[in-house]
C-alpha positions as CSV (number, residue, x, y, z in Angstrom):
1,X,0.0,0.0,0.0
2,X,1.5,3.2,-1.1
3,X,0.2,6.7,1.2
4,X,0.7,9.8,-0.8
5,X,0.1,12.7,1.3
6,X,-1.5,16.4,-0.4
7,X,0.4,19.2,-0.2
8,X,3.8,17.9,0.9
9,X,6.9,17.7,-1.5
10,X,9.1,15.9,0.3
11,X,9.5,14.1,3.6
12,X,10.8,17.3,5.1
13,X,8.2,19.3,4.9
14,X,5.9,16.2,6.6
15,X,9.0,15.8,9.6
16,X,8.1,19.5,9.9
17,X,4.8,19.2,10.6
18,X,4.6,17.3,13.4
19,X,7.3,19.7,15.5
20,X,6.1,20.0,19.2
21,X,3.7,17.0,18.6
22,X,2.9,13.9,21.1
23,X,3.3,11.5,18.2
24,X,2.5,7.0,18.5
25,X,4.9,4.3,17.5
26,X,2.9,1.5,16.0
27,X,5.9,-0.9,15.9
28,X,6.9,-0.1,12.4
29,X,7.0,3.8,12.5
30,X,5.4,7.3,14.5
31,X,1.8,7.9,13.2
32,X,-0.3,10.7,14.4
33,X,-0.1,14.1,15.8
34,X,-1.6,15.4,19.3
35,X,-1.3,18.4,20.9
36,X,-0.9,16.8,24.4
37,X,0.4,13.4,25.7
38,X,-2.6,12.7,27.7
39,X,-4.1,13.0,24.4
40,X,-1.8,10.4,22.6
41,X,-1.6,8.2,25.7
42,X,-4.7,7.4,25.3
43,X,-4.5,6.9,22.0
44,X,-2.1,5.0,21.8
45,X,-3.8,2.5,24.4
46,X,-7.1,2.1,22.8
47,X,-5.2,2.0,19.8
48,X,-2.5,-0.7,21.0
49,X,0.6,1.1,19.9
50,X,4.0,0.2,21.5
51,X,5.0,4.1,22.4
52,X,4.7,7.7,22.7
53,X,7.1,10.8,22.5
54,X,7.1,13.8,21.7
55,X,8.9,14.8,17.9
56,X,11.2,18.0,18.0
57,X,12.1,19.1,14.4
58,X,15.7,19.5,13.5
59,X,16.5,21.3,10.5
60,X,20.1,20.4,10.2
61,X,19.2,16.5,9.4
62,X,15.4,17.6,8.0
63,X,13.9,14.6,10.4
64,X,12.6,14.8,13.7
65,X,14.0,13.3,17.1
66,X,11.8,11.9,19.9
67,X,12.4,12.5,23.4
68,X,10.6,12.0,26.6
69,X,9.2,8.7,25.2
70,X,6.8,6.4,27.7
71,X,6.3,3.2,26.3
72,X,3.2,1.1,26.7
């Protein structure tokens, strides 16, 4: 299955948007967005994903890194 997503270029431009997010880890890669980690905690339980941190944006590299990550 192949996701294209609107409006995005290039995978920089998606890292970029999730900046200051509370983002899930299925157990293949970080899906979703929330404004608060209560919000993606629970989530990410009814959900049944593995983890959740928060991505921070770094424009050197043009990913994001995850700290502060609580796994489930």
């Amino acid at each position: 299955m192949t996701v294209t997503y609107v409006g995005f270029g290039d995978t920089r431009a998606l890292e970029m948007e999730y900046d200051g997010k509370w983002r899930i880890h299925n157990g293949s890669t970080w899906v979703h967005g929330f404004e608060t980690k209560a919000e993606a905690l629970f989530w990410c339980e009814k959900w049944k994903g593995q983890a959740v941190a928060l991505a921070i944006f770094n424009p050197e590299t043009g990913l994001n890194s995850y700290t502060d990550m609580t796994f489930m």
